[in-house]
C-alpha positions as a Markdown table, in Angstrom:
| # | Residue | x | y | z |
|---|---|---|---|---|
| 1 | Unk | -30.3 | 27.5 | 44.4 |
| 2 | Unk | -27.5 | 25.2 | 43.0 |
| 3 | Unk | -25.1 | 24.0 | 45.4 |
| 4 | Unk | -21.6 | 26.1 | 45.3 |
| 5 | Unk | -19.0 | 23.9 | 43.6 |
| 6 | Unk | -15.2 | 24.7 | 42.9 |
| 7 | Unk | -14.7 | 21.2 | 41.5 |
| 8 | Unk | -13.6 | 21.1 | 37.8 |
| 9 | Unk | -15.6 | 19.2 | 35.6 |
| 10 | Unk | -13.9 | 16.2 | 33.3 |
| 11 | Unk | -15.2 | 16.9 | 29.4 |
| 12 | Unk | -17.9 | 14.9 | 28.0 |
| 13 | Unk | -19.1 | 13.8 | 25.0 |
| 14 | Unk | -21.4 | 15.3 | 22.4 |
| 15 | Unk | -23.7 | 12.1 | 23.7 |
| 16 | Unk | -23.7 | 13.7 | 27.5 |
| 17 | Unk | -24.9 | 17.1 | 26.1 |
| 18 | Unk | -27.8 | 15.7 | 24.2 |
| 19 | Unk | -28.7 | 13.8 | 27.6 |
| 20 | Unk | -28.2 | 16.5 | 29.6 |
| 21 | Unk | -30.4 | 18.3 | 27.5 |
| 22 | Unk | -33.0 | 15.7 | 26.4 |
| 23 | Unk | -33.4 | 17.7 | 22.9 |
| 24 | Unk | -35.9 | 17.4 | 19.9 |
| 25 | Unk | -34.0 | 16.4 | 17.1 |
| 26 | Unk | -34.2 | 19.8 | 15.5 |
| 27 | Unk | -33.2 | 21.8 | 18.9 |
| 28 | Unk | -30.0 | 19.4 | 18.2 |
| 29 | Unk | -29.9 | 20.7 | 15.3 |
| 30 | Unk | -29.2 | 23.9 | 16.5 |
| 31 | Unk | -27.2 | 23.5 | 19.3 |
| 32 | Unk | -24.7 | 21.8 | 16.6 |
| 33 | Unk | -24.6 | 24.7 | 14.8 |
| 34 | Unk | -23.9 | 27.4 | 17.5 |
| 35 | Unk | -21.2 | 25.3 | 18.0 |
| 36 | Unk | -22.2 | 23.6 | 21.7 |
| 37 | Unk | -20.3 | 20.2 | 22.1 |
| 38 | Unk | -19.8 | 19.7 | 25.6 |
| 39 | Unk | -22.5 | 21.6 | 28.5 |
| 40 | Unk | -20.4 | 23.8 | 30.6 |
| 41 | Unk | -20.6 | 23.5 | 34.0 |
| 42 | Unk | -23.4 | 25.8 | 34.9 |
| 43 | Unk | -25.5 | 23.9 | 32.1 |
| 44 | Unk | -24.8 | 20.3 | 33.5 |
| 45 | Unk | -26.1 | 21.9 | 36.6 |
| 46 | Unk | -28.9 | 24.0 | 35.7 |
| 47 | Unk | -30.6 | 22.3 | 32.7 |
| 48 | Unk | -31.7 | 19.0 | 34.6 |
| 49 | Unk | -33.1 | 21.1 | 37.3 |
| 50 | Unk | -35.1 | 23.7 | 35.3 |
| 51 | Unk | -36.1 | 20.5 | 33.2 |
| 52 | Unk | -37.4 | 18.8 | 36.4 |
| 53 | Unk | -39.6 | 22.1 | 37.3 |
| 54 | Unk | -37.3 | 23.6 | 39.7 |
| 55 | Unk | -36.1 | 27.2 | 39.7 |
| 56 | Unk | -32.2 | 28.2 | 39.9 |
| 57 | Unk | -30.4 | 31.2 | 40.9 |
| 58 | Unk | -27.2 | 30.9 | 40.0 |
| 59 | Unk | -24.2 | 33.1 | 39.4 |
| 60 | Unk | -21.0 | 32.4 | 36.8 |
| 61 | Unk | -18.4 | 34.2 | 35.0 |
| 62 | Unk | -19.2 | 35.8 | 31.5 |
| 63 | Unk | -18.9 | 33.4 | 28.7 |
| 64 | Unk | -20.2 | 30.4 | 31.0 |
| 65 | Unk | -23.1 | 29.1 | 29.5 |
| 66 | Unk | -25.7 | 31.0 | 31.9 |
| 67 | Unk | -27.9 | 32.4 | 28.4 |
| 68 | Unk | -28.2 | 28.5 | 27.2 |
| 69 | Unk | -28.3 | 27.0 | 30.2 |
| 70 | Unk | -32.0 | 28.9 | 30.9 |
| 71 | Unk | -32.8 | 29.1 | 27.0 |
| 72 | Unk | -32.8 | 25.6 | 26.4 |
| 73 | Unk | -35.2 | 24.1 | 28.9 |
| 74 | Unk | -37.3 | 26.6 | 27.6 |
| 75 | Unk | -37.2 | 25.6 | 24.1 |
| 76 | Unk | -37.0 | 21.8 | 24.9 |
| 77 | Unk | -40.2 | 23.0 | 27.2 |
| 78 | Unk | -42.3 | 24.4 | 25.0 |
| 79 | Unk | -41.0 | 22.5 | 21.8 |
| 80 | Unk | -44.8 | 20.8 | 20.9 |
| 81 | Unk | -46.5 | 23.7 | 22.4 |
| 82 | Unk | -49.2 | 24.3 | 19.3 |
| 83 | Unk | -51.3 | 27.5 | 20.9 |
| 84 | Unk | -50.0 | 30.5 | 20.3 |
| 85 | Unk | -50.8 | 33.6 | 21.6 |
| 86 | Unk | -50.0 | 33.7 | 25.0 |
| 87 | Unk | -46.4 | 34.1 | 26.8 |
| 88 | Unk | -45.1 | 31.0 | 28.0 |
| 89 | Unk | -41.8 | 32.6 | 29.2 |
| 90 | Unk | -40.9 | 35.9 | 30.3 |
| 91 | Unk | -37.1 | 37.0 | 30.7 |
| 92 | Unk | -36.5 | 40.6 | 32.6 |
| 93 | Unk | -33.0 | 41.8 | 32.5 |
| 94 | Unk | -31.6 | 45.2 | 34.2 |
| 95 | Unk | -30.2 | 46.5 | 30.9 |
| 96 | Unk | -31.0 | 46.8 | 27.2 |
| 97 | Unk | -27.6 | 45.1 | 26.1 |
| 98 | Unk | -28.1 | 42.1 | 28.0 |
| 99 | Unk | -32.3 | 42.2 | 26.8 |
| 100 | Unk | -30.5 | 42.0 | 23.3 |
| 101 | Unk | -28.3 | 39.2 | 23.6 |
| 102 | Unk | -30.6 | 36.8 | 25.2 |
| 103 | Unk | -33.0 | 37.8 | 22.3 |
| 104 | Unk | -29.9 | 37.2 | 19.6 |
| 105 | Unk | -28.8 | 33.7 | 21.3 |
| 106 | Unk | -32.7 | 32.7 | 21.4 |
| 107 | Unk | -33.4 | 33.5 | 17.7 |
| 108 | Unk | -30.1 | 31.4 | 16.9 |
| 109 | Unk | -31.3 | 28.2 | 19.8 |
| 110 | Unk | -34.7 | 28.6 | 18.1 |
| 111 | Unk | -34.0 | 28.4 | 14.2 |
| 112 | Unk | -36.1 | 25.3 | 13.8 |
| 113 | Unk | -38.5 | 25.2 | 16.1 |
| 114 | Unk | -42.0 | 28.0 | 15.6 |
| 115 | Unk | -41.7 | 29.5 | 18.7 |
| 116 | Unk | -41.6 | 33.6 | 18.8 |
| 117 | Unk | -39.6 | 35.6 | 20.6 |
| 118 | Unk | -40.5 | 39.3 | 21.3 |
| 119 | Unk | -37.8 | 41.8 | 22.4 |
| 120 | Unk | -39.2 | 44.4 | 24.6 |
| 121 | Unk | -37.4 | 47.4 | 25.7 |
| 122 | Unk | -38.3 | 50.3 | 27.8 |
| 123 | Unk | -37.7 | 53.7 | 26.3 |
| 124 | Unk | -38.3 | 52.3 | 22.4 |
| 125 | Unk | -41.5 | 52.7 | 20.2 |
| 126 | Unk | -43.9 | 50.4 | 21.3 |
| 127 | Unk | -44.8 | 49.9 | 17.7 |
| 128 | Unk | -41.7 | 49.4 | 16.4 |
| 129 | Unk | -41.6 | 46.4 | 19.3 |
């Protein structure tokens, strides 16, 4: 687990960010265009240490940064990854809606990079998925 903090963070530079998330050129890329400047605090946080190899559990408000701050150390992660085939991440969430926007925010982190994403739901035509 990360240690609790009620500490406000100052705001750093686009520079810190890319540090922070040690990025391919083309993950930059998008993360520019989604319109990430400056890691939030969960991300300064969580990104080094799921880098490193560590898990996190974590907790923080909506609209804090928790979808990026997983989504890219797995894309940094598996950036060069060639094989395909096999699941190199698995994501479980307790409702459909949440499934969705992880999916939406990866396909958007992802836009240069050939990894594949595959949204699974419970309840929908396996086909169709």
């Amino acid at each position: 687990p990360l240690p609790q903090t009620q500490q406000t963070f100052p705001t750093i530079t686009q520079a810190k960010i890319l540090r922070v998330t040690e990025a391919h050129q083309t993950l930059l890329k998008s993360i520019s265009e989604v319109g990430y400047v400056n890691p939030t605090p969960i991300q300064q946080l969580a990104i080094p240490t799921i880098l490193s190899g560590k898990d996190v559990v974590s907790s923080s408000i909506t609209g804090s940064g928790k979808t990026a701050a997983f989504l890219l150390p797995i894309l940094q992660r598996y950036f060069h990854a060639a094989a395909v085939g096999y699941i190199r991440a698995l994501i479980v969430t307790p409702t459909r809606e949440l499934a969705i926007q992880i999916h939406e925010e990866f396909e958007k982190l992802n836009k240069y990079t050939k990894l594949e994403a595959c949204l699974v739901i419970g309840g929908s035509s396996i086909q169709r998925q």
